[in-house]
C-alpha positions as CSV (number, residue, x, y, z in Angstrom):
1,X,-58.3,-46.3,-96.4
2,X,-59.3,-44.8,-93.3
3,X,-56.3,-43.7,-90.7
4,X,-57.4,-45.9,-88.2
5,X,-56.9,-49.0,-90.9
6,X,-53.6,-47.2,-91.8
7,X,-52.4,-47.8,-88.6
8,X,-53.4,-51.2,-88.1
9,X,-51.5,-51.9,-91.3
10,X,-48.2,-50.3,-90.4
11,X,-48.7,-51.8,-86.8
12,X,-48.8,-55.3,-88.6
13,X,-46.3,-54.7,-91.1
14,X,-43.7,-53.5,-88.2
15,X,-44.4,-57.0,-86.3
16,X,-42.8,-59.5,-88.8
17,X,-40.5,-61.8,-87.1
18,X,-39.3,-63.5,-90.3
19,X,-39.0,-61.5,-93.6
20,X,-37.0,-63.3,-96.7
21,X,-37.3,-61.8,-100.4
22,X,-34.9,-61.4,-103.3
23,X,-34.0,-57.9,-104.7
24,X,-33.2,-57.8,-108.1
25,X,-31.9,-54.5,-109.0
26,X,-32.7,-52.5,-112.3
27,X,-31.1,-49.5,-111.7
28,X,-32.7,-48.4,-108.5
29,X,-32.9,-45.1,-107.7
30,X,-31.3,-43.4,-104.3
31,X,-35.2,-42.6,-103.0
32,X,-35.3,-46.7,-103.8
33,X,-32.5,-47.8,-101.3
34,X,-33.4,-45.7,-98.7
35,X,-36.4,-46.6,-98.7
36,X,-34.9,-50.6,-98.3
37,X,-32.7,-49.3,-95.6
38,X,-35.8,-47.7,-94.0
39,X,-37.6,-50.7,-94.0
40,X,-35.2,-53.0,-91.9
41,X,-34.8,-50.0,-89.6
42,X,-38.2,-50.0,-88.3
43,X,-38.4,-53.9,-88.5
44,X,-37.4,-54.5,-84.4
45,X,-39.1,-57.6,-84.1
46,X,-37.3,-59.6,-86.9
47,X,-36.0,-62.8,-85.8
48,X,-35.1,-64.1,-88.9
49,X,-34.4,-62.8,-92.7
50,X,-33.3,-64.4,-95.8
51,X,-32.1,-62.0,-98.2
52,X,-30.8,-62.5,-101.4
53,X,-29.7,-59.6,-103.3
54,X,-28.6,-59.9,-107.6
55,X,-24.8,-59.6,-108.6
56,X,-25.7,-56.3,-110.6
57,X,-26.2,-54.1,-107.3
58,X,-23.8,-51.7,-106.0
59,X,-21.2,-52.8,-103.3
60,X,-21.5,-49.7,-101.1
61,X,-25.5,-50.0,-100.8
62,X,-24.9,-53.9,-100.0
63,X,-22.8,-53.4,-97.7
64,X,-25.0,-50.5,-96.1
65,X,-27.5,-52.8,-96.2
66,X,-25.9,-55.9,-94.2
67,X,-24.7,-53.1,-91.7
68,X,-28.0,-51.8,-91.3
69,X,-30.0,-55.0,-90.7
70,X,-27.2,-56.4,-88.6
71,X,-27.2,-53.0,-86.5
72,X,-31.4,-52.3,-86.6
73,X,-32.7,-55.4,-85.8
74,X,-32.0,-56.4,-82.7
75,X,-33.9,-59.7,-82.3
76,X,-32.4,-61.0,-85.4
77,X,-31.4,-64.7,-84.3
78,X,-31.0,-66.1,-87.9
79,X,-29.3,-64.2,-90.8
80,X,-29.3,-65.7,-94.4
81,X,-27.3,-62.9,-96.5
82,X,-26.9,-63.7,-100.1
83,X,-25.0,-61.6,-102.9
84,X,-25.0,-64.0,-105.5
85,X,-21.5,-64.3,-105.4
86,X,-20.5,-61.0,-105.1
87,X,-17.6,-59.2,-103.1
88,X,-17.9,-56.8,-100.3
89,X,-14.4,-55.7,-99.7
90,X,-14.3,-55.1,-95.9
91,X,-11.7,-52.3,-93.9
92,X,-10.1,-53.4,-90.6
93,X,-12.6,-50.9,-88.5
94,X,-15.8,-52.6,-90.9
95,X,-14.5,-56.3,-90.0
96,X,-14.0,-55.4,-86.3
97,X,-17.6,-53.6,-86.7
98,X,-19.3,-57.1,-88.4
99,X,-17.8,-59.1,-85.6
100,X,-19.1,-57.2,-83.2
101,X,-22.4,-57.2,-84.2
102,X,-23.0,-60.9,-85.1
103,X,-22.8,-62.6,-81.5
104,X,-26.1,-63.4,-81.0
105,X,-26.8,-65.1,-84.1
106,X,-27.3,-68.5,-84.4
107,X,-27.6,-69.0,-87.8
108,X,-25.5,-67.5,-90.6
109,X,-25.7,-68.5,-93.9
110,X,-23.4,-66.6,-96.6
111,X,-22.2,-67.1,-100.0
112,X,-20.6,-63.3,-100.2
113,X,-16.7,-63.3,-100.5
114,X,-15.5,-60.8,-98.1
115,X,-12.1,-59.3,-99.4
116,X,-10.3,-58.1,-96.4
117,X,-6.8,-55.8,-97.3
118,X,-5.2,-56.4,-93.6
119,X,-7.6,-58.7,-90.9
120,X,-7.3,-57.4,-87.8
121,X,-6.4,-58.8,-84.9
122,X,-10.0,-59.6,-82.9
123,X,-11.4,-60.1,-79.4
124,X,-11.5,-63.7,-78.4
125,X,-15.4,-63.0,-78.2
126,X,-17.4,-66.5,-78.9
127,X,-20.4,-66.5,-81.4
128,X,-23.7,-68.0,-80.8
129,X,-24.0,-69.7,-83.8
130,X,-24.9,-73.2,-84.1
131,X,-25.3,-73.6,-87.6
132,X,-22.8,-71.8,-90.0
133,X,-23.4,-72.4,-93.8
134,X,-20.4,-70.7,-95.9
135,X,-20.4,-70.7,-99.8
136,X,-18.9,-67.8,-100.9
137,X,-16.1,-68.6,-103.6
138,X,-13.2,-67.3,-100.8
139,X,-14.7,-65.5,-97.8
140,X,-10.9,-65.8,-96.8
141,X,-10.1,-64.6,-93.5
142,X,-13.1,-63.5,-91.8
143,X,-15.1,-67.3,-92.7
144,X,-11.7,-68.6,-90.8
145,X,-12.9,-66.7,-88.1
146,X,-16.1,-67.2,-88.1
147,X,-16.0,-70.6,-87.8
148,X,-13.1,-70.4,-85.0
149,X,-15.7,-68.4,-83.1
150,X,-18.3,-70.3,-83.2
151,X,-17.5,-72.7,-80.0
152,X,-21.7,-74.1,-79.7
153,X,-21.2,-75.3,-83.8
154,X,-23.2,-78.0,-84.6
155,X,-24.2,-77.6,-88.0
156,X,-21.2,-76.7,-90.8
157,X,-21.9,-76.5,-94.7
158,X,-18.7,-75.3,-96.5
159,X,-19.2,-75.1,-100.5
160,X,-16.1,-74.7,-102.1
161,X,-14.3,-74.0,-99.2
162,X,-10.6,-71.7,-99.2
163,X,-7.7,-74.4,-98.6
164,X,-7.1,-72.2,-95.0
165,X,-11.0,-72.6,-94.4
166,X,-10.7,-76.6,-95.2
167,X,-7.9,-76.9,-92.2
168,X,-9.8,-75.1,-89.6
169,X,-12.9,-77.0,-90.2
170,X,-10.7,-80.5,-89.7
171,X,-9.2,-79.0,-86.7
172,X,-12.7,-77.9,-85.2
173,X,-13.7,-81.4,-85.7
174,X,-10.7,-83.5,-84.7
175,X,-11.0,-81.4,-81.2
176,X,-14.8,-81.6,-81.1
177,X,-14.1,-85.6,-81.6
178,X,-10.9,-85.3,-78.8
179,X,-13.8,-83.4,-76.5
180,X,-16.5,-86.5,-77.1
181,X,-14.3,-88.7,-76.4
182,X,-13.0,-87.3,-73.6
183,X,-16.4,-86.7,-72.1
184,X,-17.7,-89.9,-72.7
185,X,-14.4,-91.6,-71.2
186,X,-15.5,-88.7,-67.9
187,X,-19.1,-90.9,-68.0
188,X,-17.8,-93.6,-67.3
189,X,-15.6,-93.0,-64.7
190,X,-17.9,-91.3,-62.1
């Protein structure tokens, strides 16, 4: 392959706007996940990625990962992050960090179960999202919050939701019914 070819593949390759794949790790060497983390760092165009990674990888490169592609790409509009049921456990600076960098999504799909030791107190920010698809086994805290956060909602899937993440949902929808209502009544009145 000659180096003007070369070029044209890398140019290509660094276009994608949509990349989704599963990683099933066997033991991957470090050369391995940097290479991974390299990858979504030169990928500035991505609008949306669905990535699924197997139970057997190690928590600290997962969560490197999520980091990285949530802090690299900054077109990403739709985010489908998959552990396989795995935990990430999250520090107050990390959760303050994840909510910061997920405004501008408007789709998050997750089935990881973020263990959180104390949840901080967070901004009042509002979140793009418009469709929010939780499954992780208990997500806890911070899927309580990111479904308070998301004010534009207008697609929920909960699977198996956390008894606190059941409540907010029912509250999000008795006011979303209370706003309807009241905007219809608004309709026909002027």
């Amino acid at each position: 392959m000659n180096s003007t070819s070369l070029k044209f593949v890398n140019y290509s390759f660094y276009r994608l706007t949509k990349f989704e794949t599963r990683l099933s790790f066997q033991q991957w060497s470090d050369s391995t996940e940097r290479g991974i983390l390299n990858f979504f760092t030169a990928q500035k165009a991505l609008k949306i990625i669905s990535l699924t990674v197997s139970r057997n990888a190690e928590e600290t490169f997962i969560k490197e990962l999520m980091f990285c592609i949530l802090e690299k790409c900054p077109n990403l509009r739709e985010f489908y992050f998959h552990y396989d049921g795995g935990v990430i456990h999250l520090n107050t600076e990390e959760v303050n960090h994840y909510f910061a960098l997920i405004p501008k999504l408007s789709f998050i799909s997750t089935d990881v179960d973020f263990e959180v030791v104390h949840m901080p107190v967070l901004s009042s920010s509002n979140l793009a999202a418009s469709v929010l698809d939780l499954s992780g086994r208990t997500g806890g805290e911070v899927y309580v919050n990111l479904l308070k956060r998301c004010t534009g909602l207008k697609h929920l899937r909960l699977i198996n939701p956390s008894e606190s993440l059941a409540q907010e949902a029912l509250k999000l929808m008795v006011q979303l019914i209370m706003f309807e209502n009241m905007h219809l009544v608004m309709k026909q009145c002027t």
